[in-house]
N, C-alpha and C positions, 0 to 999 in steps of 0.2 A: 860290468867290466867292459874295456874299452879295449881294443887290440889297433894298433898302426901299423899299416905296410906302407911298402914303398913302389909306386908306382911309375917309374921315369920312364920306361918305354913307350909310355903312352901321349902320344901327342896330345894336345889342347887340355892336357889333365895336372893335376897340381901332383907334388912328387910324392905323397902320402895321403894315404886314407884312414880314416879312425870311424871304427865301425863299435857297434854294441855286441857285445855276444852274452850269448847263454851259455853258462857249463855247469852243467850237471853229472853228480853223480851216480852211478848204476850199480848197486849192492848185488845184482842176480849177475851182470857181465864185468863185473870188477874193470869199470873202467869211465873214465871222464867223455860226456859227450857233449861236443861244442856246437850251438846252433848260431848264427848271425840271418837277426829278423830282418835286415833292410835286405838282406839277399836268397828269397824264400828256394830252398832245396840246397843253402851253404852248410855241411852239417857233416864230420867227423868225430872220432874219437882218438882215445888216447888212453893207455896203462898209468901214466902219470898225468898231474896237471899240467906237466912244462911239455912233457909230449904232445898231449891233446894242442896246447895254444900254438906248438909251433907246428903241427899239422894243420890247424886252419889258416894259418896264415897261408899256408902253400894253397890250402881249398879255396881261400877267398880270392887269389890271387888266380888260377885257374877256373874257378868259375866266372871272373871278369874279364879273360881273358876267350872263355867261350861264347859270354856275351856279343862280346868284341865282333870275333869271327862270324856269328849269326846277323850281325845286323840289328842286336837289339841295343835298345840304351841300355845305359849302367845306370841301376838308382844310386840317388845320393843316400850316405849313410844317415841319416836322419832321424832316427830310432831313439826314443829315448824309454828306458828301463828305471823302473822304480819298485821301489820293496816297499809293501807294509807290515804291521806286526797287528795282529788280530789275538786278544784275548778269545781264548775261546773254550775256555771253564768258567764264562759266567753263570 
């Protein structure tokens, strides 16, 4: 799954970013939790799916934003996610 924000406050940067995320969900905390691998420690949740996605959009948005502030680079989203399917009653 892909997520795009928009990023125009940032100088020398393009006006959107499309990141890969993970969301999963949690059967014991009834609730969706979103990770984005190109930004290690980007990582909410949510009660519903459309909650959780548009909470991280806030999170990924904030955590590039504290980047910023520190001095560190921003990685580019670069990630790429793939599923297999594994027989596995052979």
């Amino acid at each position: 799954m892909r997520s795009t924000i928009t990023t125009k406050d940032w100088p020398g940067r393009t006006d959107s970013r499309t990141d890969a995320l993970i969301l999963e969900w949690d059967n014991e905390g009834q609730a969706y939790h979103v990770t984005v691998p190109a930004l290690p420690g980007c990582v909410t949740h949510g009660s519903t799916r459309e909650e959780a996605l548009s909470r991280i959009q806030e999170a990924i948005k904030g955590h590039i934003q504290g980047l910023k502030l520190i001095g560190e680079p921003i990685p580019e989203s670069d990630v790429d996610i793939a599923e297999v399917q594994v027989n596995v009653f052979d």
